[in-house]
N, CA and C atoms as a LAMMPS dump frame, in Angstrom:
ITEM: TIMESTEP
0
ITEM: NUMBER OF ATOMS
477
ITEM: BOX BOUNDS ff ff ff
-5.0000000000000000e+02 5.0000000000000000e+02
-5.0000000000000000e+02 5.0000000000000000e+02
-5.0000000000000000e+02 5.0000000000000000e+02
ITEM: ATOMS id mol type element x y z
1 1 1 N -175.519 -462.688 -327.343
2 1 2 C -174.724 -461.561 -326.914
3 1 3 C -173.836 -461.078 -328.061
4 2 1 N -173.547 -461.413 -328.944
5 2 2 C -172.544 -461.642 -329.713
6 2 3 C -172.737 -460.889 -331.41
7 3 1 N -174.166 -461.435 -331.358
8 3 2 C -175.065 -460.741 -332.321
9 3 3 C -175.694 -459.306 -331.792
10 4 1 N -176.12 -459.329 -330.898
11 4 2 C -176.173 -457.572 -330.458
12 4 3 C -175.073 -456.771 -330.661
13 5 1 N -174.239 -457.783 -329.735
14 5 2 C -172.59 -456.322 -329.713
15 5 3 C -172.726 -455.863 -331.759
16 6 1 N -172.435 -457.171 -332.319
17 6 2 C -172.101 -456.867 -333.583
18 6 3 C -173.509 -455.969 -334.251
19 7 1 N -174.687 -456.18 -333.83
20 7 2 C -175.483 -455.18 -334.218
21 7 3 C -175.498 -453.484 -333.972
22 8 1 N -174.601 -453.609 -332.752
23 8 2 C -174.283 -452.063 -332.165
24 8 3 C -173.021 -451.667 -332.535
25 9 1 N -172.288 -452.452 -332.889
26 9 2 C -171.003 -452.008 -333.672
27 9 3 C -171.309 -451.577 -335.322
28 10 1 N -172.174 -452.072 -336.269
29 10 2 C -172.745 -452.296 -337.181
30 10 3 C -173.821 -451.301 -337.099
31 11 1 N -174.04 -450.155 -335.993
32 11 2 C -175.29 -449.376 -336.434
33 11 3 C -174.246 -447.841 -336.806
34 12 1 N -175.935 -447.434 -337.264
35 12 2 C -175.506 -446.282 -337.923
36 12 3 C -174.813 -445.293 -337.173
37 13 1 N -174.1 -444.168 -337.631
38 13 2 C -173.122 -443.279 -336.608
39 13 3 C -174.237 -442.213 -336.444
40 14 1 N -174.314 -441.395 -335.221
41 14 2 C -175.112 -439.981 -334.824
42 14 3 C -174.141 -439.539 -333.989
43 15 1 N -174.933 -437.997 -333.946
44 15 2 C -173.815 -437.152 -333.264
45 15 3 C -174.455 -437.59 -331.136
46 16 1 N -173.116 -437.419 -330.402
47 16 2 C -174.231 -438.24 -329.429
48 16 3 C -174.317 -437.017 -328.424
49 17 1 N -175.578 -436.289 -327.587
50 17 2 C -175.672 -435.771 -326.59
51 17 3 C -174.484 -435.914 -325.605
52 18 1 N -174.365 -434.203 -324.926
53 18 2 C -173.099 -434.195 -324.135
54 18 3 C -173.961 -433.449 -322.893
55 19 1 N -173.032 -433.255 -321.516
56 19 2 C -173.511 -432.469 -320.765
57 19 3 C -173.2 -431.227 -320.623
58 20 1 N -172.819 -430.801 -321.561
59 20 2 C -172.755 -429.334 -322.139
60 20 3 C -173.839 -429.005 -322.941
61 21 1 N -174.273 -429.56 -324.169
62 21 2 C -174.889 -429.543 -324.718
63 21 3 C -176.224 -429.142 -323.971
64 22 1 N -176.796 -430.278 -322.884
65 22 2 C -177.764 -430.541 -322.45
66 22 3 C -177.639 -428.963 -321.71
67 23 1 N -176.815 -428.635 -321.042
68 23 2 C -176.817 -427.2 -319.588
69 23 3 C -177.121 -426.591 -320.678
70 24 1 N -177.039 -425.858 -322.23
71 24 2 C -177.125 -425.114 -323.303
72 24 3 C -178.824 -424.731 -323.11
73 25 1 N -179.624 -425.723 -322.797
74 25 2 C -180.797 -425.203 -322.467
75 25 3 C -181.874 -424.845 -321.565
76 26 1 N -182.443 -424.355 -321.912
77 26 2 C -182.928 -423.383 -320.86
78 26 3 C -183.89 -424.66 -319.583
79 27 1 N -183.753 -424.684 -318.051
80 27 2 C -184.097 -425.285 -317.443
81 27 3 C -185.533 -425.556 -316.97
82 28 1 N -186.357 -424.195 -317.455
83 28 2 C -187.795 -424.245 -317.733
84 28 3 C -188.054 -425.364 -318.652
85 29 1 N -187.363 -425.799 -319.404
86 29 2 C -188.106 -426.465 -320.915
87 29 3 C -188.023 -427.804 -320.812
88 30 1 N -186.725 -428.52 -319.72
89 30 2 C -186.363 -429.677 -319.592
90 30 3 C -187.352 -430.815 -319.779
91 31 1 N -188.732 -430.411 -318.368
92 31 2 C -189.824 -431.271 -318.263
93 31 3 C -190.324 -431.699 -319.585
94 32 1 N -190.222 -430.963 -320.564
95 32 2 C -190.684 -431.356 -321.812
96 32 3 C -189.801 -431.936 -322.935
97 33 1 N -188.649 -432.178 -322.565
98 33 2 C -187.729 -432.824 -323.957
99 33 3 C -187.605 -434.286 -323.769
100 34 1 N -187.392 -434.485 -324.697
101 34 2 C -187.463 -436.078 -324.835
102 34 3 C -186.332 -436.359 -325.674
103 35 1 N -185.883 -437.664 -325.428
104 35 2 C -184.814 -438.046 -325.478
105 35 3 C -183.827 -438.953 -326.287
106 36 1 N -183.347 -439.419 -327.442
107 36 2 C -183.271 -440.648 -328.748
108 36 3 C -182.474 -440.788 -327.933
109 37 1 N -182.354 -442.649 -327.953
110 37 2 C -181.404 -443.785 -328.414
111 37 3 C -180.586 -443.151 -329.352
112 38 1 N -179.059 -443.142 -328.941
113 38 2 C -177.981 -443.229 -329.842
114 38 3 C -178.455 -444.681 -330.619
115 39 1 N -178.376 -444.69 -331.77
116 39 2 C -178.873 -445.672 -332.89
117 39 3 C -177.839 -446.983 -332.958
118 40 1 N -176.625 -447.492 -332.338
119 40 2 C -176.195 -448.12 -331.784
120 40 3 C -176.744 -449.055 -330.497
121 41 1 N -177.317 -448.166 -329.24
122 41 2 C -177.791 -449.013 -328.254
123 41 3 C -179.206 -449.438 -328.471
124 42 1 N -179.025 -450.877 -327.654
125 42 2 C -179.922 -452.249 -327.893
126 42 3 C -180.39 -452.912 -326.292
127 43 1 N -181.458 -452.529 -326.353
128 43 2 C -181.993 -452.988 -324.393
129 43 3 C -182.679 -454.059 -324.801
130 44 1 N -182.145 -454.997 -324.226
131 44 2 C -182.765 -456.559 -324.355
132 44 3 C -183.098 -456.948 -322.578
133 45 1 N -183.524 -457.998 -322.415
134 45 2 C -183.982 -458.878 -321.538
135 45 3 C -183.62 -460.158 -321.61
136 46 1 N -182.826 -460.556 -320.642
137 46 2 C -181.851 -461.829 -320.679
138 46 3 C -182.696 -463.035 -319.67
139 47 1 N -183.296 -463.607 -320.289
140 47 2 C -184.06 -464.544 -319.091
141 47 3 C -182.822 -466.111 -318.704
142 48 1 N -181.821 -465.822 -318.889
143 48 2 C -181.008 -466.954 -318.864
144 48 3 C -179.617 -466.041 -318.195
145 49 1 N -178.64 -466.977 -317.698
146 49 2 C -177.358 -465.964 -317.064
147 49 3 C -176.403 -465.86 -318.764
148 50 1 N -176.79 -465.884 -319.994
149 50 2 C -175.975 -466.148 -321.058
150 50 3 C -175.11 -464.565 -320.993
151 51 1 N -175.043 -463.517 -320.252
152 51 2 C -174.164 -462.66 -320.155
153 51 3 C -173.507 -463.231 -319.16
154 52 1 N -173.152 -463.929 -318.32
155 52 2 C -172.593 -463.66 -317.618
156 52 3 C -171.692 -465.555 -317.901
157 53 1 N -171.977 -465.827 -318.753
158 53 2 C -171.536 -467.047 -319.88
159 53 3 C -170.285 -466.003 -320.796
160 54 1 N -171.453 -465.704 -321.844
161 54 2 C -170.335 -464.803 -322.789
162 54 3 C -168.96 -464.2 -322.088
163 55 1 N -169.547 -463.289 -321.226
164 55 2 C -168.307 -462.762 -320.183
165 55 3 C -167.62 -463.388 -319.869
166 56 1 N -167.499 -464.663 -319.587
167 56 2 C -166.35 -465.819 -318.519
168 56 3 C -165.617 -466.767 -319.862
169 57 1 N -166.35 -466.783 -321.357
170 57 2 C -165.605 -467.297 -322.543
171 57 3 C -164.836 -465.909 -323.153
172 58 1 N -165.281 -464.682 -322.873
173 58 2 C -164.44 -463.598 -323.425
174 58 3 C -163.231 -463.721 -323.054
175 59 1 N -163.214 -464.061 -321.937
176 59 2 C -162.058 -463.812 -320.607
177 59 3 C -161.327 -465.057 -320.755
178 60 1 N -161.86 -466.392 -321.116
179 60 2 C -160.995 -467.33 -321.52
180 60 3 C -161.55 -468.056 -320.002
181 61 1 N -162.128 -467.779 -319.487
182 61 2 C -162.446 -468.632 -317.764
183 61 3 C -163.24 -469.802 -318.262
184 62 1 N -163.355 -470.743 -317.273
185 62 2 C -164.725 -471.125 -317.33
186 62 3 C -165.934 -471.141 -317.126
187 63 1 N -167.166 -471.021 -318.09
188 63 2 C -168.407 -470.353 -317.712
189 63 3 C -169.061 -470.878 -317.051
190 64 1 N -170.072 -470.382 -315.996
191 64 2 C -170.741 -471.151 -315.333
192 64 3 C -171.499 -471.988 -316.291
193 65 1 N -172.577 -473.011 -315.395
194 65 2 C -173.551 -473.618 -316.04
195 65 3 C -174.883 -472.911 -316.463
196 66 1 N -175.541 -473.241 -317.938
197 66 2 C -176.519 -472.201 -317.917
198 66 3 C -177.839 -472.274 -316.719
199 67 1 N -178.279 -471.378 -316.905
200 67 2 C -179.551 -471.4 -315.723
201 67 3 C -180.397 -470.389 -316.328
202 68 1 N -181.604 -470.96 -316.078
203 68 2 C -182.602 -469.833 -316.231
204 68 3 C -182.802 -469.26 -314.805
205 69 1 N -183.345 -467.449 -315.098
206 69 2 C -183.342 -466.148 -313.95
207 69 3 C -184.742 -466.468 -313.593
208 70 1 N -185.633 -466.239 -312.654
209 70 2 C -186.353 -466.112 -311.944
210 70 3 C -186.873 -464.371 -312.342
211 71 1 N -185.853 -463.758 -312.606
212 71 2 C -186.004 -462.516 -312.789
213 71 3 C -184.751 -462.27 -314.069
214 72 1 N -185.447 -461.264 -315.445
215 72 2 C -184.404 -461.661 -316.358
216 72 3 C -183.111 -460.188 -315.851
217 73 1 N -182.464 -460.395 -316.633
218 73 2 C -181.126 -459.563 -316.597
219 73 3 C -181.595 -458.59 -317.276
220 74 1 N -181.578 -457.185 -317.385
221 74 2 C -181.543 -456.247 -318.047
222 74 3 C -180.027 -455.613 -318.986
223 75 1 N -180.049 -455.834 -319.781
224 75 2 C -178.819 -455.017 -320.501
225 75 3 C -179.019 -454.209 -321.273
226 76 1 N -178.032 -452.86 -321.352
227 76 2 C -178.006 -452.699 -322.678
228 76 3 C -176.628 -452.693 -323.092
229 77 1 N -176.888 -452.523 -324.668
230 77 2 C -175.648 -452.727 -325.369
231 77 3 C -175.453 -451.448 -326.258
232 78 1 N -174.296 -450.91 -326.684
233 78 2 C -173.858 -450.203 -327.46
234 78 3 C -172.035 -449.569 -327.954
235 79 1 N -172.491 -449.172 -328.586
236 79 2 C -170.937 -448.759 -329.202
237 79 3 C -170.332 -447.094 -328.695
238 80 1 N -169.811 -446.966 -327.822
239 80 2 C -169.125 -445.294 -328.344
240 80 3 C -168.061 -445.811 -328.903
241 81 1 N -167.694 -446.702 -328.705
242 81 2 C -165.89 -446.679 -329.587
243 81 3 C -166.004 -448.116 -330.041
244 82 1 N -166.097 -449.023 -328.759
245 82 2 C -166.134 -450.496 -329.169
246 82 3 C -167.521 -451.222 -328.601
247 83 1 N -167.887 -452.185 -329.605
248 83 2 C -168.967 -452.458 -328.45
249 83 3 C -168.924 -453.124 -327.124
250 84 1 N -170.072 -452.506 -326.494
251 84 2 C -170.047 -452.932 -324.918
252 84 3 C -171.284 -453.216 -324.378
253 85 1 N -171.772 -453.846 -323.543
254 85 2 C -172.74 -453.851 -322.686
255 85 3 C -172.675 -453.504 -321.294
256 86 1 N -173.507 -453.165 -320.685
257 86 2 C -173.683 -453.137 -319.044
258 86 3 C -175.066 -454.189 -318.676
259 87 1 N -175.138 -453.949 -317.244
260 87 2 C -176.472 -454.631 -316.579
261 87 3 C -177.03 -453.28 -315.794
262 88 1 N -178.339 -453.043 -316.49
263 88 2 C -178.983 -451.755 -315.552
264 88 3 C -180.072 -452.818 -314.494
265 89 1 N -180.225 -451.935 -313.528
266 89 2 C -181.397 -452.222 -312.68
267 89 3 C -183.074 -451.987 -313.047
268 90 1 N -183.716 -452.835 -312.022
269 90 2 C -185.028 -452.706 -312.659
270 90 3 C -185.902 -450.681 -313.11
271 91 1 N -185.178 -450.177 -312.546
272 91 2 C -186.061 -449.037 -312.061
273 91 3 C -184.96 -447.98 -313.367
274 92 1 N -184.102 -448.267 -313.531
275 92 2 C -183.234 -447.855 -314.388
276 92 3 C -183.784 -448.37 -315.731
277 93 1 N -184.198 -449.178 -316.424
278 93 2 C -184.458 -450.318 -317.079
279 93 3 C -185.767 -449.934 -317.689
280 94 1 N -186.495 -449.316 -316.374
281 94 2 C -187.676 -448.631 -316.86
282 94 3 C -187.945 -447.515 -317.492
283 95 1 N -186.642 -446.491 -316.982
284 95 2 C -187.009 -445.629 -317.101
285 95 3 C -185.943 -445.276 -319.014
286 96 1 N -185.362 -446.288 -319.525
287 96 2 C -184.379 -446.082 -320.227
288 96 3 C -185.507 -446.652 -321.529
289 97 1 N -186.535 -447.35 -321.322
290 97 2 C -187.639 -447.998 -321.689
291 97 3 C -188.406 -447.108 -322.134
292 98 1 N -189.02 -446.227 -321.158
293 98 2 C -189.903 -444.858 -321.226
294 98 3 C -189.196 -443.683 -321.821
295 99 1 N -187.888 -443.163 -322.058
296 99 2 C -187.166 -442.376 -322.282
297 99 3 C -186.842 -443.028 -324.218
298 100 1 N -187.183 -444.156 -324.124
299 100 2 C -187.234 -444.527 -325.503
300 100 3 C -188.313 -444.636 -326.485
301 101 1 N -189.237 -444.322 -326.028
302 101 2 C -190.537 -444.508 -325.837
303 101 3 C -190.687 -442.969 -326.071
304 102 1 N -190.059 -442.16 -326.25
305 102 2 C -189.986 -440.594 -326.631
306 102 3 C -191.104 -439.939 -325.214
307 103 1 N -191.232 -440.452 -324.434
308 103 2 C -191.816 -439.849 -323.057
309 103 3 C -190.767 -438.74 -322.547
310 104 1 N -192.076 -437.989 -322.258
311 104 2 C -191.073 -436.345 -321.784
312 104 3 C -190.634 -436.442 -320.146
313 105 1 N -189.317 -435.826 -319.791
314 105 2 C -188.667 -436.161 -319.455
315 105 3 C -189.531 -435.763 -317.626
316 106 1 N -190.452 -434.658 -317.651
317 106 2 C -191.004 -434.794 -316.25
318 106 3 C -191.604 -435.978 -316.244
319 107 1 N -192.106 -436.713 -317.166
320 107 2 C -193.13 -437.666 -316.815
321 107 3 C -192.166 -438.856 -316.385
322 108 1 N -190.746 -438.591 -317.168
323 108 2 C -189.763 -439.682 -316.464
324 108 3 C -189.658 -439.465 -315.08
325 109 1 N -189.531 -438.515 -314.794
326 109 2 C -188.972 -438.373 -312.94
327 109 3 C -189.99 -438.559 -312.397
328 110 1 N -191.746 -438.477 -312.661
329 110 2 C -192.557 -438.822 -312.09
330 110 3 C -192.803 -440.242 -312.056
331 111 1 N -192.66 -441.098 -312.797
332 111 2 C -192.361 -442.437 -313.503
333 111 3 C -191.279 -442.979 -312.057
334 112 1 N -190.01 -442.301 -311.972
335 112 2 C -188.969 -442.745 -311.145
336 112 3 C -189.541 -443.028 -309.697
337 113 1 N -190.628 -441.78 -309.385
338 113 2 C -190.668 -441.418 -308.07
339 113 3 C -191.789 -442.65 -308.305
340 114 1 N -192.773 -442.848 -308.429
341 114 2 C -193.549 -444.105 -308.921
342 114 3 C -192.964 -445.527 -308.265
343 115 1 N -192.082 -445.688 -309.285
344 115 2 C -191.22 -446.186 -309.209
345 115 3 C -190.367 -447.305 -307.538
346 116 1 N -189.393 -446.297 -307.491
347 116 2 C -188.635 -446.631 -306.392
348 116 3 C -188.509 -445.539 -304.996
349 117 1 N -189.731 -444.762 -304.63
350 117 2 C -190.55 -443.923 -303.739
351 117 3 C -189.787 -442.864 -304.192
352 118 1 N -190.639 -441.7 -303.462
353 118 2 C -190.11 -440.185 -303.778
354 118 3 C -188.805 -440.001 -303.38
355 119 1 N -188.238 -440.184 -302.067
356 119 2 C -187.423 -440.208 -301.65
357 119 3 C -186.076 -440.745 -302.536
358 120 1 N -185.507 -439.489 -302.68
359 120 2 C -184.301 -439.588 -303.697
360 120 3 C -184.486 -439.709 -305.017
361 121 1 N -185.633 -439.363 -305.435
362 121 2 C -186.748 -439.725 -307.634
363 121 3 C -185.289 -438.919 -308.102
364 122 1 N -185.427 -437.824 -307.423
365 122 2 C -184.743 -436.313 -308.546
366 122 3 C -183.191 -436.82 -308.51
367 123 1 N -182.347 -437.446 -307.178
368 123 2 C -181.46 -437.65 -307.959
369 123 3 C -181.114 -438.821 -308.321
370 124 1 N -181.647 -439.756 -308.854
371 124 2 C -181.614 -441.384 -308.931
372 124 3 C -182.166 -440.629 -310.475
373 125 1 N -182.957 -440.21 -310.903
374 125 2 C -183.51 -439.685 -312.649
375 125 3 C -182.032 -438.85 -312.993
376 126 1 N -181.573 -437.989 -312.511
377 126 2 C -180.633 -437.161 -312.679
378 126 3 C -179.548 -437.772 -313.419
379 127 1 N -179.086 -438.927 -312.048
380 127 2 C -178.258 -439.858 -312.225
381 127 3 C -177.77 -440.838 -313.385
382 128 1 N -179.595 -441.327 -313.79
383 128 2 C -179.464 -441.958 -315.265
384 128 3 C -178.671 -441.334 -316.282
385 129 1 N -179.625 -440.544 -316.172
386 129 2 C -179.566 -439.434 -317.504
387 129 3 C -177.716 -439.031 -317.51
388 130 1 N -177.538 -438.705 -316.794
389 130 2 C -175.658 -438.435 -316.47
390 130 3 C -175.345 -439.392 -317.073
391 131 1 N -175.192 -440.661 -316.709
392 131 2 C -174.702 -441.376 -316.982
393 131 3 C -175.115 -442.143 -318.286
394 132 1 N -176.054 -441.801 -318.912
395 132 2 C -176.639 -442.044 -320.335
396 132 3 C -175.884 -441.266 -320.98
397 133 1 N -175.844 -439.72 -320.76
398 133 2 C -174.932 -438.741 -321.356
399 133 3 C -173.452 -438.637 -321.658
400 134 1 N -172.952 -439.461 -320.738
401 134 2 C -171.621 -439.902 -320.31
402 134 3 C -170.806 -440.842 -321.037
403 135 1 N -171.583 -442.049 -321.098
404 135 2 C -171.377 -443.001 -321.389
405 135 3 C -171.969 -443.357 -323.652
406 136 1 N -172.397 -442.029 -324.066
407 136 2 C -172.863 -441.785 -325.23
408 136 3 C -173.958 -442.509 -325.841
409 137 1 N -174.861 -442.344 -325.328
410 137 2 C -175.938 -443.449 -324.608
411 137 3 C -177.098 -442.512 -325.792
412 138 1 N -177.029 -441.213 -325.833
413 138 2 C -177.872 -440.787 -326.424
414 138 3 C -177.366 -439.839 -327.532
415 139 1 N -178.808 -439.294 -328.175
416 139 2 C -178.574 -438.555 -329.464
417 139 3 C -178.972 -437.503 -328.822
418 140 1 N -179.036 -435.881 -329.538
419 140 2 C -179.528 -434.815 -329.02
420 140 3 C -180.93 -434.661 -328.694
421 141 1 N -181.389 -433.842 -327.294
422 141 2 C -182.939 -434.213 -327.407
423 141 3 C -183.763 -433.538 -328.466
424 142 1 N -185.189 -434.11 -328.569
425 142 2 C -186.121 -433.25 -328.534
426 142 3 C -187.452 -432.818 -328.346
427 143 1 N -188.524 -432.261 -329.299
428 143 2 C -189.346 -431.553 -328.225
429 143 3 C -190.176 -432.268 -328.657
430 144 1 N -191.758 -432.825 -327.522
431 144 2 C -192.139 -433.972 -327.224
432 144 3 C -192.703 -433.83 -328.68
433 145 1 N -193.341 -434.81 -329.235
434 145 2 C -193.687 -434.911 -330.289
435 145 3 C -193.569 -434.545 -331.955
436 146 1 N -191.703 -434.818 -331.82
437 146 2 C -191.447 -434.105 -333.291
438 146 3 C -191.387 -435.492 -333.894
439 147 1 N -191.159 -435.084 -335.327
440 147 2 C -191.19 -436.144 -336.211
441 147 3 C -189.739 -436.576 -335.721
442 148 1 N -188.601 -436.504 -335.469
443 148 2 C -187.613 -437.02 -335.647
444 148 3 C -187.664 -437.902 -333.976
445 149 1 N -188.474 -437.774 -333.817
446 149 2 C -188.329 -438.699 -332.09
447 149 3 C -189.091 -440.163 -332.616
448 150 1 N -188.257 -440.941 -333.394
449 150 2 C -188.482 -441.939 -333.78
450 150 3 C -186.855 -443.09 -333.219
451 151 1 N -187.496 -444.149 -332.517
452 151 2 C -186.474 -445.152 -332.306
453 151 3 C -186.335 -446.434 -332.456
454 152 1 N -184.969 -446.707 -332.569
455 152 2 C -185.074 -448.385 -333.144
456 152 3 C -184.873 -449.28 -331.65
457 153 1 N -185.788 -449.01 -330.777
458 153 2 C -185.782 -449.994 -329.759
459 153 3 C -185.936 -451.306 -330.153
460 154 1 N -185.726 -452.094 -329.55
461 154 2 C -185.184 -453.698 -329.778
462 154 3 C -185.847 -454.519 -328.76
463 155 1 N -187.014 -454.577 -328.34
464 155 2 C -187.093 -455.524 -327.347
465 155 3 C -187.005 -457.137 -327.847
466 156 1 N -185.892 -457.262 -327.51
467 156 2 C -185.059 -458.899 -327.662
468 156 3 C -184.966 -459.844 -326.088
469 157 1 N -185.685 -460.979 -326.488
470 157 2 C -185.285 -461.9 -325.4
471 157 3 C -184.555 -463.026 -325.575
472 158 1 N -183.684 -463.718 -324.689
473 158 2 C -183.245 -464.382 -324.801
474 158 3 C -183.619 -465.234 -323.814
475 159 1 N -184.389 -466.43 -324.271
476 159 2 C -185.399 -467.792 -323.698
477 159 3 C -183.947 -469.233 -323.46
């Protein structure tokens, strides 16, 4: 955990997507933009509770005992100011996966509805993305297949 944060504190600076920015374009075109990793965030797979370790020695508590997950933890990590992590969900996880993966952004909401049923795709995709935007999660988009839709995804496990 410790070595990520410091890898996302330690990455390079970009300018990061806003939700202004994003309303700036035209809503016909959306289905087709695709989306960078702010060059800071790091989506790993935690097959052990070691976040939720780190967290309880940050805090000065005592940490639980380790255990291996049955199902791993999803995080990601990154910097807008300091570094941080969260825990996304599986369907979130996927789609932050595929969205890194320079996949255009209808094929994400079709992906969602896939996913975790139709019922509610548009605003559960919406939702991400807000909160990707929000939280400075991303770089500015763009259009599916440019040269600059290149990312430093990280798939890191921790065994």
């Amino acid at each position: 955990m410790e070595k990520t944060l410091n890898d996302a504190f330690d990455a390079t600076d970009a300018p990061v997507l806003t939700l202004v920015g994003l309303g700036r374009l035209p809503p016909e075109d959306w289905s087709r933009l695709t989306f960078k990793p702010h060059p800071s965030a790091i989506r790993l797979d935690c097959f052990t509770n070691a976040a939720d370790i780190w967290l309880a020695l940050k805090e000065e508590r005592e940490p639980p005992r380790l255990q291996t997950l049955a199902e791993p933890s999803r995080l990601l990590a990154w910097r807008p100011d300091i570094p941080k992590f969260r825990l996304l969900g599986a369907e979130e996880a996927m789609m932050w996966d595929e969205a890194a993966r320079c996949t255009k952004f209808g094929t994400l909401c079709e992906l969602v509805a896939v996913f975790g049923g139709l019922d509610g795709a548009e605003e559960r995709t919406a939702g991400y993305l807000q909160g990707w935007i929000s939280s400075g999660l991303l770089t500015e988009p763009t259009w599916p297949f440019a040269e600059d839709c290149r990312v430093g995804l990280q798939d890191v496990e921790f065994n």
